[in-house]
C-alpha positions in Angstrom: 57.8 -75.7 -85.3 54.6 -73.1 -85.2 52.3 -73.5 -82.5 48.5 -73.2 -83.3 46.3 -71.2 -80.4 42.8 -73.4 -79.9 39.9 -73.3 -77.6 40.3 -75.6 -74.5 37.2 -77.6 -74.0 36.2 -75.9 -71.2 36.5 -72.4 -72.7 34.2 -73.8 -75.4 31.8 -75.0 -72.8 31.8 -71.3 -71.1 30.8 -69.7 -74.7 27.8 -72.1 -75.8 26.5 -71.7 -72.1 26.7 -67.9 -72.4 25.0 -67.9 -76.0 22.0 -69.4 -74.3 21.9 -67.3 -71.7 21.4 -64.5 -73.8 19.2 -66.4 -75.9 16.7 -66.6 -73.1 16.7 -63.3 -71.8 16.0 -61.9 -75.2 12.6 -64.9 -75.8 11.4 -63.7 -72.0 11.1 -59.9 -72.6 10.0 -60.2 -75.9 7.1 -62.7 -74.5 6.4 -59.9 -71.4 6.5 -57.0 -74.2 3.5 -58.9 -75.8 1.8 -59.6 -73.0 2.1 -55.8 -72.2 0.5 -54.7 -75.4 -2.5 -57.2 -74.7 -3.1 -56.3 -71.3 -3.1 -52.4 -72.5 -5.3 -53.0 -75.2 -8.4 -53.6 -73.1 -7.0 -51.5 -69.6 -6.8 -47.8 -70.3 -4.3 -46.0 -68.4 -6.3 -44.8 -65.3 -6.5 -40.7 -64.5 -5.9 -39.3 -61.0 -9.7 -38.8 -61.1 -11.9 -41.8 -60.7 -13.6 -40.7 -64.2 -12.1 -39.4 -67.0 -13.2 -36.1 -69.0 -12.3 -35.6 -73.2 -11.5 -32.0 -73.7 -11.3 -30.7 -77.1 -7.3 -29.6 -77.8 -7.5 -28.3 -80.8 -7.3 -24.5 -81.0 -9.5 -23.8 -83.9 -12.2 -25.9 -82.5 -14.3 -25.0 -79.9 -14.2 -26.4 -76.7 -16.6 -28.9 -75.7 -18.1 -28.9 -72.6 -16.8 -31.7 -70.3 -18.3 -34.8 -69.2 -19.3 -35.1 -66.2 -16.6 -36.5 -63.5 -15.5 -36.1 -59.8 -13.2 -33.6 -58.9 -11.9 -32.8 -55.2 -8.7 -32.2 -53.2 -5.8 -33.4 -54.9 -7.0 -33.8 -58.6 -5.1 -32.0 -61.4 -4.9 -32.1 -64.7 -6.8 -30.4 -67.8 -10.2 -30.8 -66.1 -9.2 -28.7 -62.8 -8.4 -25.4 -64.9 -11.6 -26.0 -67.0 -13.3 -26.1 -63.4 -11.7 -23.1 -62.0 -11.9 -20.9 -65.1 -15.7 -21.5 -65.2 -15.7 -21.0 -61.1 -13.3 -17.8 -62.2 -16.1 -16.7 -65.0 -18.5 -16.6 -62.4 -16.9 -14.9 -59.5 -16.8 -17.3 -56.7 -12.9 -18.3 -57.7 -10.2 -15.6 -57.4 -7.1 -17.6 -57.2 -4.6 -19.1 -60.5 -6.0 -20.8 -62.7 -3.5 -23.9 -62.6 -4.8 -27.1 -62.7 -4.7 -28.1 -59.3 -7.4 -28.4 -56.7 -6.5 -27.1 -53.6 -8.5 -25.6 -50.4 -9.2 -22.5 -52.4 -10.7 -24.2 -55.6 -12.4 -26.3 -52.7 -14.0 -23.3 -51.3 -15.0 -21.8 -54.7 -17.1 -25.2 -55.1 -18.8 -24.8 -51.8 -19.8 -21.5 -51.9 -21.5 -22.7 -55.6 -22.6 -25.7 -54.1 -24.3 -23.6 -51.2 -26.0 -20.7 -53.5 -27.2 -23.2 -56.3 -29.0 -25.5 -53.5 -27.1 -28.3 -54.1 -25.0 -30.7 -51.0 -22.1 -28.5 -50.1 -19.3 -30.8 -49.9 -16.6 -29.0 -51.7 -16.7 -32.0 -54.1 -17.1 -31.2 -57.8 -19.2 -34.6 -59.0 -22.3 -35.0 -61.6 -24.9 -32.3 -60.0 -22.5 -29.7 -59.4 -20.8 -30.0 -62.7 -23.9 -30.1 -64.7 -25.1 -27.0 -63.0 -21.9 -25.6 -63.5 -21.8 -25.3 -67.5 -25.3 -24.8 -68.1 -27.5 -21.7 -68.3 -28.7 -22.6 -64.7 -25.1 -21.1 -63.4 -25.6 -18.0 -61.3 -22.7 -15.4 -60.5 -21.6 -15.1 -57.2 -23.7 -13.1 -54.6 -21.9 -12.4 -51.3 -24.0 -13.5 -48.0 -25.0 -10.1 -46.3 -23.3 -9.7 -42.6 -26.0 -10.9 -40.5 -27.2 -7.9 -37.7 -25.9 -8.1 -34.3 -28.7 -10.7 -32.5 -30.9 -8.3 -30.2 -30.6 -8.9 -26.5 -31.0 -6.9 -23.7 -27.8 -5.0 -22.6 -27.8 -3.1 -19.9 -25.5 -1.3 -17.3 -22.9 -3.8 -16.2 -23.2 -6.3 -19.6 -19.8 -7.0 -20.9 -18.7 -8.1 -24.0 -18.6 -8.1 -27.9 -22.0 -7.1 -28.5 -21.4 -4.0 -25.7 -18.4 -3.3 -28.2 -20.6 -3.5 -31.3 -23.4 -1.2 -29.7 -20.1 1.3 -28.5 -19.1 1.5 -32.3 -22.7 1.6 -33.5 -23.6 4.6 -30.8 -20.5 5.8 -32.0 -21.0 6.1 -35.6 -24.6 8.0 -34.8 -22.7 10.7 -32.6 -24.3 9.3 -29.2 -21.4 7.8 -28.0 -17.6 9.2 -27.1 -16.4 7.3 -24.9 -13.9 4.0 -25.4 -14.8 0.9 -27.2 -14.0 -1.7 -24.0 -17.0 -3.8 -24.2 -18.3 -2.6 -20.4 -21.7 -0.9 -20.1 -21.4 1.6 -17.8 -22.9 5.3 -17.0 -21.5 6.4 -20.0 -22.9 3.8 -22.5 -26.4 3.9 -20.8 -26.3 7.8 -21.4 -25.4 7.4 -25.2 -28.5 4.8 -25.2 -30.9 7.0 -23.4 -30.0 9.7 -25.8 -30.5 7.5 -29.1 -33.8 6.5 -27.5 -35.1 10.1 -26.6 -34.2 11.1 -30.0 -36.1 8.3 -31.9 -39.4 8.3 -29.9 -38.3 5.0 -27.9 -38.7 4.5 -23.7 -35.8 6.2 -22.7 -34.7 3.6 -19.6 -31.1 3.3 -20.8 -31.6 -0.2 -21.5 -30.9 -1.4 -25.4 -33.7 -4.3 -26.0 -35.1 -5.4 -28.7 -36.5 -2.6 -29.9 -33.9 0.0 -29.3 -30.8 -2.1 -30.9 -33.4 -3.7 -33.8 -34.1 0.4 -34.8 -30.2 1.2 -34.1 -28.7 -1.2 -36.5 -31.5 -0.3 -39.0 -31.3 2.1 -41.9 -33.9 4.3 -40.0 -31.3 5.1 -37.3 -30.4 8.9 -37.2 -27.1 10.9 -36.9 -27.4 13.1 -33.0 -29.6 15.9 -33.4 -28.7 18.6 -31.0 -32.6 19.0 -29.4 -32.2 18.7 -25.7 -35.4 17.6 -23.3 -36.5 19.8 -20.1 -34.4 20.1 -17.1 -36.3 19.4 -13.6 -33.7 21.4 -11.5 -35.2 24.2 -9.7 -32.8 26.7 -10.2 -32.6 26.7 -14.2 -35.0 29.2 -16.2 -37.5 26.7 -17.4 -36.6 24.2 -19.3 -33.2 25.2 -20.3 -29.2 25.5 -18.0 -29.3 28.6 -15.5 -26.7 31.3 -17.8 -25.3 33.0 -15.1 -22.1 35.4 -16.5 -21.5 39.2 -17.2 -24.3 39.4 -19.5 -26.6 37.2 -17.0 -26.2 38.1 -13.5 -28.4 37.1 -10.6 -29.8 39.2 -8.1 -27.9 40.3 -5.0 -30.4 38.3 -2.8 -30.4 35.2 -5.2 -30.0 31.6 -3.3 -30.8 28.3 -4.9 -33.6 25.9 -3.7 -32.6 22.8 -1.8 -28.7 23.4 -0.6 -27.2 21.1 1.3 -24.0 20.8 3.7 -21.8 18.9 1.8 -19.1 18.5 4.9 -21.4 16.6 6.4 -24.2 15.0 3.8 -20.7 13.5 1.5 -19.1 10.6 2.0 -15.8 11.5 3.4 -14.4 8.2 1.9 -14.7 9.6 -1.4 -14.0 12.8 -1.5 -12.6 15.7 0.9 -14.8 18.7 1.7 -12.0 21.4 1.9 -14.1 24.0 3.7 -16.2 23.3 6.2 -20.3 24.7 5.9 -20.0 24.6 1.8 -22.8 24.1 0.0 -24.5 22.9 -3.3 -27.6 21.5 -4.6 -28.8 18.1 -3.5 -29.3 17.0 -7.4 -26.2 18.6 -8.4 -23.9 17.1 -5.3 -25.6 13.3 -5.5 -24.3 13.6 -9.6 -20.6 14.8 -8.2 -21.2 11.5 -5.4 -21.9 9.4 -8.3 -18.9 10.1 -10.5 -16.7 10.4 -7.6 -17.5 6.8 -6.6 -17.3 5.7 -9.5 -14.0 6.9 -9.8 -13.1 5.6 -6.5 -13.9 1.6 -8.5 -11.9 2.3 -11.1 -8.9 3.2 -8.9 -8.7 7.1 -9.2 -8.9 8.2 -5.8 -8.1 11.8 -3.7 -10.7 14.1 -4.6 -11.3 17.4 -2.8 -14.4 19.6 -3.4 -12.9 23.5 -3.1 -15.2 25.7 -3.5 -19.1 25.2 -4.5 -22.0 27.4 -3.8 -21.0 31.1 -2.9 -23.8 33.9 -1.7 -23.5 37.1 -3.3 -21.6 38.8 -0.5 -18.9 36.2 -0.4 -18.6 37.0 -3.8 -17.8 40.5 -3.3 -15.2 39.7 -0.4 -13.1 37.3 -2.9 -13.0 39.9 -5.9 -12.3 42.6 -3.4 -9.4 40.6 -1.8 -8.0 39.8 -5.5 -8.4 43.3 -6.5 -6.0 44.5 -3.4 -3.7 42.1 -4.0 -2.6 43.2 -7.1 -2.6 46.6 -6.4 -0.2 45.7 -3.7 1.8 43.3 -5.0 2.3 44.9 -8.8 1.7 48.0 -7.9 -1.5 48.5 -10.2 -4.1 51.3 -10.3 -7.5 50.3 -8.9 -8.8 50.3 -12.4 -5.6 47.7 -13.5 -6.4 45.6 -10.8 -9.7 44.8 -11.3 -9.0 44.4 -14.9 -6.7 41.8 -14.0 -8.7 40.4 -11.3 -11.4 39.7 -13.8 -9.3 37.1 -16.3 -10.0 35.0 -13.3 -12.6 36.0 -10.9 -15.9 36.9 -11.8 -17.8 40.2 -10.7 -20.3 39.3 -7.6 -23.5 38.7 -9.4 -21.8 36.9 -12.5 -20.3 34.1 -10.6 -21.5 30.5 -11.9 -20.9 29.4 -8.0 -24.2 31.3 -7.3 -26.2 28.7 -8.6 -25.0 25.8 -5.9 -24.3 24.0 -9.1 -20.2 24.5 -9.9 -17.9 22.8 -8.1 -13.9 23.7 -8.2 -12.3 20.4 -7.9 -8.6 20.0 -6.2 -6.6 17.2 -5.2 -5.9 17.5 -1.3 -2.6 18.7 -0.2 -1.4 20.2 -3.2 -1.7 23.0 -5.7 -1.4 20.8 -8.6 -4.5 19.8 -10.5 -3.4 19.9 -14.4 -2.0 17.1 -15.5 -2.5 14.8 -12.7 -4.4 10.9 -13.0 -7.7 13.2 -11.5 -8.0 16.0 -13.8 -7.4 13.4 -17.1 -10.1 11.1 -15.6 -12.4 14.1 -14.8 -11.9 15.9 -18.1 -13.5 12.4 -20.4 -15.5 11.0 -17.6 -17.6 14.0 -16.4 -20.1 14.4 -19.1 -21.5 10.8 -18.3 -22.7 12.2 -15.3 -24.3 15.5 -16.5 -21.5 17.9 -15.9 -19.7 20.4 -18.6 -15.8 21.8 -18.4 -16.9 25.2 -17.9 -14.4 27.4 -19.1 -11.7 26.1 -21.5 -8.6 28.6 -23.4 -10.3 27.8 -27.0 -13.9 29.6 -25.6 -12.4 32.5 -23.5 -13.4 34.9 -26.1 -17.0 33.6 -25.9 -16.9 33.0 -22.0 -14.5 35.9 -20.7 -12.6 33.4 -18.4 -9.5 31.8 -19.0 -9.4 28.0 -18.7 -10.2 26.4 -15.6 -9.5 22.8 -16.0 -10.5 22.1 -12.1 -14.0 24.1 -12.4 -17.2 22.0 -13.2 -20.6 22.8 -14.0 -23.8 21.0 -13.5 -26.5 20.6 -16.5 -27.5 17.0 -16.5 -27.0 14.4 -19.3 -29.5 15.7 -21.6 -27.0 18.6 -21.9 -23.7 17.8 -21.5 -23.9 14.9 -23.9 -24.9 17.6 -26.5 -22.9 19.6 -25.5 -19.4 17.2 -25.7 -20.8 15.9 -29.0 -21.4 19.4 -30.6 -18.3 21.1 -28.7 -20.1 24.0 -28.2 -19.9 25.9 -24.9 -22.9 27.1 -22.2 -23.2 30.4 -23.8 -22.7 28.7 -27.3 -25.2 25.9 -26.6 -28.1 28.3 -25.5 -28.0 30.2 -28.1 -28.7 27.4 -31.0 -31.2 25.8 -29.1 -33.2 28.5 -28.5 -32.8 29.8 -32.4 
């Protein structure tokens, strides 16, 4: 007997349940679809911006210019890269062009903002837009760097604006020293320079006047013209040339000497010799840097040798002179020959005018090279001394280089004199052409 398969009635309660089920689901989306379509017939999808702009797509249409909208940090889209291409056009934007507004499309709207009068809030709204594509749209023109604000600076001012006046003095010539923001001797000699130079009070003091004219257009390059000397021993208003060509008299002695073992502070600088002498002017200068060294940590000076009278002179060639005949067995003539690379005929000797110094460290033999001779060598000009005789010049001087030997020719001089890097001989010569 065959047996026929049929539904149960529960399995044919299961199916008509699931038949409505699906029945339901499929009336329910359909409703929400319409409801979808109604609600987006009068909503408009919104843009990221709270305004929308209609840009023209079509390529053989001209674009039209965009209706106005706001546009800040964070938009993108079609109407960024219109904005930055005409920020682009005009030169105040320099990054991509890439539809997003960042800090830099930010800044490119400010600085428009700022030159076309208009609130700079780095916010592209109606205003800056409209000014933006119309005729009234300037190109970008940088802000000039504003001129240091005058003040007075003075010795012992510290700071940027001493920096900025370094460079400046620098620039002119006037200045050779570091760029450390301290006004010392050094900085209020450049300054008294610039100020001789362009008809200004020359009190080493840059006011209002001096740094208004200095970071002008009127300011001028150094000009080697030096001002009269008030030492007594120089002839007129020029340094005292004392060499081969130049000498002094045999009964030549400078005006106002003085003892420096006992008119110099001890707790400076050593007097090697007891009785030695220079001029007052000269040896209050050498006090001056000396001290000055001292505060800035570069102690142990000795003074050598300073003024020498004509006969002393005579005594320390004479001495040299033997000496080599004894010791390299030279002829009278050889000897002197050689004694003259370093000593100078009596009569020729710069120490006659009480204004060189030899300058030594005590207890030792060793000046080049040491922490004295470097500080001496960039430090002495401020104070109106010269390096004498250097290798490069020995043609022009007839001495070798003396690193230790200093001469005496005040500021007015010496600062020319570094700047042009000309020597004594050198130096008298131009300015009295």
């Amino acid at each position: 007997m065959r047996k026929t398969n049929s539904l149960s009635p529960l399995g044919l309660a299961v199916i008509i349940l699931l038949i409505f089920a699906i029945l339901y689901v499929g009336v329910t989306a359909l409703q929400e679809n319409r409801e979808y379509q109604k609600e987006a017939a009068i909503t408009p999808t919104p843009s990221i911006t709270p305004r929308t702009v209609r840009i023209t797509e079509d390529p053989t249409k001209p674009t039209s210019t965009p209706t106005p909208c706001i546009l800040q940090v964070n938009s993108i889209g079609l109407e960024v890269k219109t904005l930055q291409k005409r920020l682009k056009e005009l030169g105040f934007y320099a990054g991509e062009v890439d539809g997003q507004f960042g800090q830099g499309t930010k800044a490119a709207v400010t600085a428009f903002q700022t030159q076309h009068g208009v609130d700079a809030d780095g916010i592209a709204g109606e205003e800056t837009l409209a000014i933006l594509y119309s005729d009234k749209a300037q190109t970008f023109v940088p802000t000039p760097t504003p001129s240091p604000t005058p003040s007075l600076l003075s010795t012992g001012s510290s700071g940027e604006e001493v920096k900025t006046l370094q460079r400046r003095l620098k620039e002119l010539g006037f200045y050779t020293g570091e760029i450390d923001g301290d006004f010392g001797k050094g900085t209020a000699s450049a300054v008294k320079l610039f100020q001789q130079q362009h008809n200004l009070s020359a009190d080493g003091m840059a006011g209002q006047k001096t740094l208004a004219l200095l970071y002008s257009d009127n300011a001028k390059q150094i000009v080697i013209t030096p001002t009269p000397q008030t030492i007594q021993v120089m002839a007129g208003a020029l340094p005292l040339l004392v060499n081969r060509d130049n000498p002094v008299e045999k009964d030549f002695v400078p005006a106002d000497l003085v003892d420096m073992s006992t008119y110099c502070d001890t707790a400076v600088v050593k007097i090697k010799y007891s009785g030695t002498q220079g001029v007052r002017e000269a040896v209050d200068a050498l006090m001056e840097m000396l001290s000055d060294a001292k505060a800035q940590g570069v102690t142990k000076w000795q003074v050598s040798a300073a003024y020498r009278s004509y006969s002393a002179q005579e005594s320390i060639f004479e001495s040299n002179v033997r000496e080599y005949m004894k010791s390299r067995g030279l002829s009278r003539t050889q000897a002197e020959s050689a004694t003259l690379l370093t000593v100078a005929l009596p009569g020729t000797s710069e120490h006659h005018t009480g204004l060189a110094f030899d300058i030594t460290v005590p207890g030792t033999s060793m000046f080049v090279g040491t922490t004295q001779q470097k500080w001496l060598h960039e430090h002495c000009w401020d104070y109106g001394f010269i390096i004498r005789y250097t290798d490069e010049k020995q043609d022009i001087t007839g001495f070798m280089g003396e690193e230790w030997h200093i001469r005496y020719v005040g500021t007015e001089h010496s600062l020319n004199m570094k700047n042009s890097g000309l020597c004594l001989e050198e130096y008298l010569q131009y300015v009295k052409q």
